[in-house]
KETOR-80131 format. One line per field, with one value per residue (C-alpha): residue in one letter; residue number from 1; x, y, z. Coordinates in Angstrom, 1 decimal, m for minus. Layout:
N
residuo <- c(a/...)
num <- c(NUM/...)
xx <- c(X/...)
yy <- c(Y/...)
zz <- c(Z/...)
This chain:
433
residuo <- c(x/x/x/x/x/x/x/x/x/x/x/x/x/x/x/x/x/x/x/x/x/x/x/x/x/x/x/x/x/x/x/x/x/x/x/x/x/x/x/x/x/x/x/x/x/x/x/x/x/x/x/x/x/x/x/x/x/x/x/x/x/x/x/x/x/x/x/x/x/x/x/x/x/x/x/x/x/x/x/x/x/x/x/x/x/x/x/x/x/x/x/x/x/x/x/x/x/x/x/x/x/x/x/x/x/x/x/x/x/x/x/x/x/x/x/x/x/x/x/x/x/x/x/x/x/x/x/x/x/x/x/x/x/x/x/x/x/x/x/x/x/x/x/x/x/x/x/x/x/x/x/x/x/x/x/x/x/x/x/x/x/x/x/x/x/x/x/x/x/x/x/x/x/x/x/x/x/x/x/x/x/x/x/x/x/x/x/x/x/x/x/x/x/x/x/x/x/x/x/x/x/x/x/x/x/x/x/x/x/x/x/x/x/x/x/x/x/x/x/x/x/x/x/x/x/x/x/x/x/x/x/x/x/x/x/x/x/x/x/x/x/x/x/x/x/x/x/x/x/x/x/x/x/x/x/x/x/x/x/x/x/x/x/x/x/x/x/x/x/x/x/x/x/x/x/x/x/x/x/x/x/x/x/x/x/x/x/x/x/x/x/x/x/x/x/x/x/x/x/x/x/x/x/x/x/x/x/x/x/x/x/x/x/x/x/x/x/x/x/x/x/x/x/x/x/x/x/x/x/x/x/x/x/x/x/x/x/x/x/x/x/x/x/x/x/x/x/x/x/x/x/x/x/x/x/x/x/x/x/x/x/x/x/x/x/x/x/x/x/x/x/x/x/x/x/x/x/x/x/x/x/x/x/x/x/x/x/x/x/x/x/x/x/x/x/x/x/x/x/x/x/x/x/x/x/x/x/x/x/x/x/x/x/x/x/x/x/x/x/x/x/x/x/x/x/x/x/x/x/x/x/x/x)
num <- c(1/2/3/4/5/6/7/8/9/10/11/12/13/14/15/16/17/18/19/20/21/22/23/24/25/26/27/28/29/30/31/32/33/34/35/36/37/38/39/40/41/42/43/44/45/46/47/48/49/50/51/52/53/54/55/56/57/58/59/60/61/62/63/64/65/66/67/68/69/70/71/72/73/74/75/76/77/78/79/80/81/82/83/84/85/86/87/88/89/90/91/92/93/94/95/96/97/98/99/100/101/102/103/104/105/106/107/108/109/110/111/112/113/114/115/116/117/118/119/120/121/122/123/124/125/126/127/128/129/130/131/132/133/134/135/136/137/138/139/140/141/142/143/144/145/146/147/148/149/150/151/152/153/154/155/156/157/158/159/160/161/162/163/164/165/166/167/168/169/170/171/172/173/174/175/176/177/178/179/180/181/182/183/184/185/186/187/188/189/190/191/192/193/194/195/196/197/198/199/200/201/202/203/204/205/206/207/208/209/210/211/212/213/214/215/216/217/218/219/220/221/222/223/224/225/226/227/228/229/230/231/232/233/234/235/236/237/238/239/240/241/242/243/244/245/246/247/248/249/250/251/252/253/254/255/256/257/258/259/260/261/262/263/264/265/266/267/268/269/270/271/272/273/274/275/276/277/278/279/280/281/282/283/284/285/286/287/288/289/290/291/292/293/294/295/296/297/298/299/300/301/302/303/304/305/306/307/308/309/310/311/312/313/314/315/316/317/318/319/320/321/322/323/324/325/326/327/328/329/330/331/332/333/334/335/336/337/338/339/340/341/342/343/344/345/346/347/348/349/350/351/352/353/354/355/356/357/358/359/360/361/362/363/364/365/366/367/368/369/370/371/372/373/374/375/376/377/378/379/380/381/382/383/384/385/386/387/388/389/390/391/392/393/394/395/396/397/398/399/400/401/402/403/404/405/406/407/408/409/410/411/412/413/414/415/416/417/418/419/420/421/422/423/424/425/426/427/428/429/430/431/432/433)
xx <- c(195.7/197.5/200.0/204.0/203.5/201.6/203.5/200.8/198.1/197.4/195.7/196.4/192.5/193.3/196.8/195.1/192.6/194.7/196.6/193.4/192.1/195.0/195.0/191.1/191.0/194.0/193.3/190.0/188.1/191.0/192.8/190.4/190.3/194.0/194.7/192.0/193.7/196.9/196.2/193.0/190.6/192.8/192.7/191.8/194.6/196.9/195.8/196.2/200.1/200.7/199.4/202.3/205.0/204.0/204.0/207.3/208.3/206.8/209.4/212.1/210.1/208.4/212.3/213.2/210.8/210.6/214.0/213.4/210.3/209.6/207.2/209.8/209.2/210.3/212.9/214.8/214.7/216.8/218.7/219.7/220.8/222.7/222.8/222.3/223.7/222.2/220.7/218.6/217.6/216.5/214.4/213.0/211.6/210.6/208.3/207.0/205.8/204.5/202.2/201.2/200.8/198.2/196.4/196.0/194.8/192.1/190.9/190.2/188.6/186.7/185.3/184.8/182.9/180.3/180.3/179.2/176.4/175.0/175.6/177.2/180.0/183.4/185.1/183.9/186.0/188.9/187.0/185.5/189.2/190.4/188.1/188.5/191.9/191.1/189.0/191.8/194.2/191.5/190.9/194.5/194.9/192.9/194.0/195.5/192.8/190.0/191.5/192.0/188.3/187.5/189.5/188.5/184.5/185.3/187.3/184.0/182.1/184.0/185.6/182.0/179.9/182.4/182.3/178.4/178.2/180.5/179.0/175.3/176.9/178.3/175.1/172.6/175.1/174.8/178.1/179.4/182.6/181.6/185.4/186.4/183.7/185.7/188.7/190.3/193.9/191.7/193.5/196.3/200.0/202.7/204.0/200.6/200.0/203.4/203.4/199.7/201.4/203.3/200.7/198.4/201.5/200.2/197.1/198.8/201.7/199.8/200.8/204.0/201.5/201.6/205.5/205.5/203.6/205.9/206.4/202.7/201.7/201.2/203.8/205.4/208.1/204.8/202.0/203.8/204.5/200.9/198.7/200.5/200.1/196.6/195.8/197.2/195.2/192.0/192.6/193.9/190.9/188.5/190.4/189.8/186.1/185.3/187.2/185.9/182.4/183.1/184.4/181.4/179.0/181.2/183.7/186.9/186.5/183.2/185.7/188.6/186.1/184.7/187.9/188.1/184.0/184.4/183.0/179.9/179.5/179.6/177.5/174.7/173.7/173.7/171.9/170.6/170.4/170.4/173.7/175.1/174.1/175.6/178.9/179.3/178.9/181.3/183.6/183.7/183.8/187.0/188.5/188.3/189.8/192.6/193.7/193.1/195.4/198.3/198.6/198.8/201.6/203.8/203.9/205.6/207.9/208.7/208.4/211.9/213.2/213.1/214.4/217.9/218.4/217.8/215.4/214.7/212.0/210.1/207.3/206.2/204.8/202.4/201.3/201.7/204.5/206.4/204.1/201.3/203.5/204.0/200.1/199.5/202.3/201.2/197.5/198.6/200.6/198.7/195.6/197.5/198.3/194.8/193.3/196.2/197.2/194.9/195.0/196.8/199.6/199.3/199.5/202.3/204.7/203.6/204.3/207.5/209.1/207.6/209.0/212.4/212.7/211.4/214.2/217.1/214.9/215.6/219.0/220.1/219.1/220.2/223.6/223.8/220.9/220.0/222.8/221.2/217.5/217.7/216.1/216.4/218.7/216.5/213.4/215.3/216.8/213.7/211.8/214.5/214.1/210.8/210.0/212.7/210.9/207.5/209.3/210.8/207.5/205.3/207.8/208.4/204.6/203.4/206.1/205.3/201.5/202.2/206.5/206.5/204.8/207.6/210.3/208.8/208.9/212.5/213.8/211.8/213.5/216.6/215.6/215.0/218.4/220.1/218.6/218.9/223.1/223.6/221.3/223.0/226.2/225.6/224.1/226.9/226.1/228.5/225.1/222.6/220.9)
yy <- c(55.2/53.5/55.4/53.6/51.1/51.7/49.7/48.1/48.4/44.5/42.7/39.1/38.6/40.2/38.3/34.6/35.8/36.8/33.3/31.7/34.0/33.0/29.4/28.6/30.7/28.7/25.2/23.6/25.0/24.7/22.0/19.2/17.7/17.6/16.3/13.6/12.6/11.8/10.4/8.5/7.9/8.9/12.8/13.9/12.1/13.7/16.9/16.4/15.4/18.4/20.9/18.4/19.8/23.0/23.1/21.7/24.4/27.2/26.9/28.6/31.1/32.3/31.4/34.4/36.5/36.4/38.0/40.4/41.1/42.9/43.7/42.2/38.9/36.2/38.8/39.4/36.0/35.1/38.3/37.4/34.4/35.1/38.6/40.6/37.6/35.7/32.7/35.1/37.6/34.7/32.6/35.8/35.6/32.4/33.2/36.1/34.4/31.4/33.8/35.6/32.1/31.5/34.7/33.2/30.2/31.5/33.9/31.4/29.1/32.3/32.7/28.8/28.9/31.8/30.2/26.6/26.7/28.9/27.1/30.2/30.0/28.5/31.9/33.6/32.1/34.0/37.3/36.9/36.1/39.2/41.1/39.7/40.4/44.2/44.3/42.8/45.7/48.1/46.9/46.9/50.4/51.2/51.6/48.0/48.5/48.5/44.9/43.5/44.2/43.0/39.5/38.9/39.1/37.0/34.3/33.5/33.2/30.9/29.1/29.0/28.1/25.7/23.6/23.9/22.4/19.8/19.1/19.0/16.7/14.1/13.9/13.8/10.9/9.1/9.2/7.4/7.7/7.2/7.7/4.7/2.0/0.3/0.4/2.9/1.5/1.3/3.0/5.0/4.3/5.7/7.4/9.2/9.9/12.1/13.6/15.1/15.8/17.8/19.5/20.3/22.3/24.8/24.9/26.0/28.2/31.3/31.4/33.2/36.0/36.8/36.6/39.2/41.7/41.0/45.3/46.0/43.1/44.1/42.6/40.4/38.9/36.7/36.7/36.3/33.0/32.5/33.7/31.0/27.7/29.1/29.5/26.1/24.7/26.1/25.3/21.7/20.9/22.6/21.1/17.2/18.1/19.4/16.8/14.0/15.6/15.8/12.0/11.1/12.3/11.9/8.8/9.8/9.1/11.5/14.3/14.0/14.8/17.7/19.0/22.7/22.9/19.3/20.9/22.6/19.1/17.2/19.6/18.6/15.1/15.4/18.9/19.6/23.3/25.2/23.3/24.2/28.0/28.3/26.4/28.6/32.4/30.8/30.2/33.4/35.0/32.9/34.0/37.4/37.6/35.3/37.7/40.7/38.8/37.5/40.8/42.8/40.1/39.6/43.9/44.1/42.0/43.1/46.4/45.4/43.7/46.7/49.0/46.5/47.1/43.4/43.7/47.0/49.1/51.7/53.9/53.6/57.4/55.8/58.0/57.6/55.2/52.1/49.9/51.5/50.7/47.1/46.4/47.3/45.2/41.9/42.9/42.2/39.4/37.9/38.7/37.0/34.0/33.3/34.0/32.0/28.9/26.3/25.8/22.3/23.7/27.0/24.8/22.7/25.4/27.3/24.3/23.5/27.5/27.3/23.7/25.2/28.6/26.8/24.7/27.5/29.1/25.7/25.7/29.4/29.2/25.9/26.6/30.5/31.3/28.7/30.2/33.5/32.8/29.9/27.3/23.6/22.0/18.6/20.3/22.3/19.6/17.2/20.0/20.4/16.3/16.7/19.4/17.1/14.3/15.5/17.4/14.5/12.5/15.3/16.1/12.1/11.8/14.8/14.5/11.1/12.9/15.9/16.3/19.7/20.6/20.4/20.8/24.4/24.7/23.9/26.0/28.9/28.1/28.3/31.7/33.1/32.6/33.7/36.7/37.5/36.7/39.0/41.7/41.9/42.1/45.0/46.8/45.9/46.7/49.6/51.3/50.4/53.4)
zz <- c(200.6/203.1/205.3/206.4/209.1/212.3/214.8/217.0/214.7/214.1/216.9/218.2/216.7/213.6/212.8/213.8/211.4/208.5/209.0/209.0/206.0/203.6/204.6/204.1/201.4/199.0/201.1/201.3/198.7/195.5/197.1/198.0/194.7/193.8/197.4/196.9/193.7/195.0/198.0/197.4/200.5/202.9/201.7/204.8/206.0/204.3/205.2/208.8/207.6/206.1/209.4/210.6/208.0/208.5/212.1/211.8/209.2/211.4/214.4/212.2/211.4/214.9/216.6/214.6/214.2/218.1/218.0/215.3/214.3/211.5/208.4/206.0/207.6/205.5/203.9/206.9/208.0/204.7/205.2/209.1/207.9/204.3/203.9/200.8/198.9/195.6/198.2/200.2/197.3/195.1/197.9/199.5/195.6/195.6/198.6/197.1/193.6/195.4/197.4/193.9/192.5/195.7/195.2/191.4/192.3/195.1/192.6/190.2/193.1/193.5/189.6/189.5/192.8/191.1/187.7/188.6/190.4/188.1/185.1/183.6/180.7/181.9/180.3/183.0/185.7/184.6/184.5/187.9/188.9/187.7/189.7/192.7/192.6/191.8/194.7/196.8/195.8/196.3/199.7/200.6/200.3/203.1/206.8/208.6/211.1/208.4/207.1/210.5/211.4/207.7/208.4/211.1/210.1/207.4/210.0/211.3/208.4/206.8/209.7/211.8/208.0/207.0/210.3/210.3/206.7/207.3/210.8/208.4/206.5/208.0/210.0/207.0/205.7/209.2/209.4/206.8/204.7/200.8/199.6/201.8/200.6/198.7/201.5/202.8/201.3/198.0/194.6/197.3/197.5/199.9/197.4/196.6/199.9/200.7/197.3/198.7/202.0/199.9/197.8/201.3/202.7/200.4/202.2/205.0/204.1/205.1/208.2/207.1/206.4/210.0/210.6/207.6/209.8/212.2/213.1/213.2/215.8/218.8/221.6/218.6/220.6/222.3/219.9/216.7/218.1/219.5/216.1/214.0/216.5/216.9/213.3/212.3/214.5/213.9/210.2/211.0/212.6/210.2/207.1/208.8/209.4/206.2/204.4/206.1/205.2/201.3/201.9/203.4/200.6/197.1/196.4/195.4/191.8/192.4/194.1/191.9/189.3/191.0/191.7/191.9/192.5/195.0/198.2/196.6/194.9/198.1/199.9/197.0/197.9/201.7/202.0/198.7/196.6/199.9/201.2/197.6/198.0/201.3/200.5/197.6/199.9/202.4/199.8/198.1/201.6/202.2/198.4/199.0/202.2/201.6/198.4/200.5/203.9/201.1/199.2/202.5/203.9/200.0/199.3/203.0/202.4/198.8/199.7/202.5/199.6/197.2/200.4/200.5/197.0/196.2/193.4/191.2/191.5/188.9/189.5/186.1/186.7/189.4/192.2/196.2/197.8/197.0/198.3/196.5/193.3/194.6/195.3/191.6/189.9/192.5/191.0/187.9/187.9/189.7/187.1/184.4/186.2/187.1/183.6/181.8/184.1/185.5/189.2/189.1/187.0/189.8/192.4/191.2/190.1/194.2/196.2/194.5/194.8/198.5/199.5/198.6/199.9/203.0/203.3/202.5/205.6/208.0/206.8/207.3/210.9/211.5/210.6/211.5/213.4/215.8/219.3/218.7/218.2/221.1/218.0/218.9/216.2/216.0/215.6/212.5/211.1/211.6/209.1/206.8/206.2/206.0/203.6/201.6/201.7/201.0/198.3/196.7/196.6/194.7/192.0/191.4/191.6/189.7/187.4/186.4/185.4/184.3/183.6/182.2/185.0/187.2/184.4/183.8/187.9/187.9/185.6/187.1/190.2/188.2/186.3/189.4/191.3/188.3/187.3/191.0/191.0/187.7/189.3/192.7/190.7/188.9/192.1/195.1/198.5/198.9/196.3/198.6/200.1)
């Protein structure tokens, strides 16, 4: 098992690659499909908007964690800014079950992507799920150097086998975009498009995995700052190859259909059973060690969480330390998640609890952060209206298809900030150890 935290013991290479890790691992492979539905032909599009959002978002987050870095991450971020209050307690939550609902939804990508090709039973998927996510805990109770050698292997395979398949692609199509013969403004509306701006913010939220390892970086206070921009933009770009490649082999209808299997399906008519084959190792290399990178970043922070006295904690007769404990109870939620929700519904109810603790982030250091952290208030506020906006659009748009949906992600928002209120009343500060 794991020892405390080792300041120093995470490597510029190995926090790029954890960013990188979560992000490929939730975005193009479950993602591509739901996107592609929204926003029509211009899917890739829209993924290039949302690297824009949540570059945007990211300035809060490496402002402060420049001037406090920490393992708690996201935690003390809300904590700088509110204190041990109901606002930061609850959204410090928020971000914490929209990082279980990712690990969810990549395990299930993970099942699906093993199940499909083989022509296996569809009850499967959840079982494969649930063992990916054991072998994630399992993993993350080994020594931080072990995952950060781990990640950063598994960066290149997926980052260096995605671009190559997509490269293969586009050049066995001769460069052609299927998904845009009909027009490229063909069955998309403005609407659609930001509402998928929103959705493909979840594709890169993982960056905040590396501002919650903020301690263990080496020299935070300059390459906290430097792993995230570098991370986006290696996804960015390989997000807009890989799309363009599914877009260039499938129409959207084609996609849509597809949808949590699309890039193995658009790998098919362009480079045939081997294209298929290799698609589907890159993307269970890219599952794995974006459960592994977002259950290493989500026990940090809950384990800071747990330490302030703003959620409960029992050992449940569990050996080793608190974050042990934590590892094991994120292991299984996150199992029943995967085997009882679908991935739209996952990635609904995710973007929505991440959308808003991202903006009670913007606002806390816009209005008590921003002197101290030396954060531009344009840039701030500019996010804050964008995360609102995109916001806005997906709950209209998904709520018009699918309204319990986003009336079940409401009131979970709603659960959440009250069950945290009545439990920080009946455990004041003056109890905290």
């Amino acid at each position: 098992m794991a020892g405390n935290y080792r300041e120093g013991s995470l490597t510029l290479r190995g926090a790029v690659a954890m960013g990188t890790g979560v992000m490929v691992g939730a975005g193009i492979f479950a993602l591509t499909g739901q996107v592609a539905d929204l926003a029509g032909p211009l899917f890739p599009l829209a993924l290039l908007a949302a690297a824009a959002v949540a570059g945007l978002g990211s300035y809060s987050y490496i402002k402060v964690t420049r001037k406090h870095p920490s393992s708690g991450g996201i935690a003390m971020i809300l904590t700088q800014a509110y204190g041990r209050t109901t606002i930061a307690a609850g959204s410090a939550m928020l971000m914490a079950l929209s990082m279980v609902l990712n690990q969810a939804l990549v395990a299930r990508t993970f099942g699906t992507y093993l199940v499909e090709p083989l022509g296996l039973p569809g009850w499967l998927v959840p079982v494969l799920a649930v063992a990916a996510v054991v072998a994630a805990v399992a993993v993350n109770l080994a020594r931080n150097e072990n995952i950060g050698w781990l990640q950063t292997g598994g960066a290149i395979i997926k980052v260096g086998g995605l671009g190559l398949l997509a490269v293969a692609a586009i050049v066995a199509s001769g460069g052609s975009y299927e998904a845009g013969s009909e027009g490229l403004t063909a069955g998309a509306s403005i609407g659609g498009f930001i509402a998928a701006t929103g959705l493909g913010v979840l594709a890169y939220k993982g960056f905040t995995t590396i501002t919650n390892d903020g301690s263990e970086l080496k020299d935070p206070g300059r390459n906290v700052g430097r792993a995230i921009v570098i991370s986006l933009v290696i996804v960015a770009a390989v997000y807009a190859v890989v799309a363009f490649a599914a877009g260039s082999s499938l129409s959207v209808d084609e996609i849509v259909k597809a949808q949590d299997y699309a890039l193995a399906e658009a790998a098919k008519p362009a480079l045939g059973s081997w294209g298929v084959g290799a698609t589907v190792v890159v993307a269970v290399v890219a599952c794995l060690t974006g459960l592994i990178s977002s259950m290493f970043a989500v026990s940090r922070m809950l384990e800071m969480v747990t330490d302030m006295r703003m959620i409960p904690h029992r050992h449940f007769g569990l050996p080793g330390e608190v974050r042990h404990h934590l590892l094991v109870y994120l292991g299984v939620v996150a199992a029943v998640l995967a085997v009882t929700l679908g991935m739209a519904q996952i990635a609904a109810v995710g973007i929505i609890f991440y959308l808003v603790m991202d903006m009670v982030i913007h606002w806390g250091v816009l209005t008590r952060l921003r002197d101290e952290v030396g954060a531009r208030a344009w840039v701030l506020v500019t996010a804050l209206a964008a995360d609102a906006v995109v916001l806005v659009a997906f709950v209209l748009v998904r709520g018009g298809q699918s309204p319990w949906q986003i009336v079940g992600a409401c009131a979970a928002v709603a659960a959440v900030f009250a069950w945290q209120r009545w439990y920080l009343a009946r455990h004041p500060d003056e109890d905290a150890a």
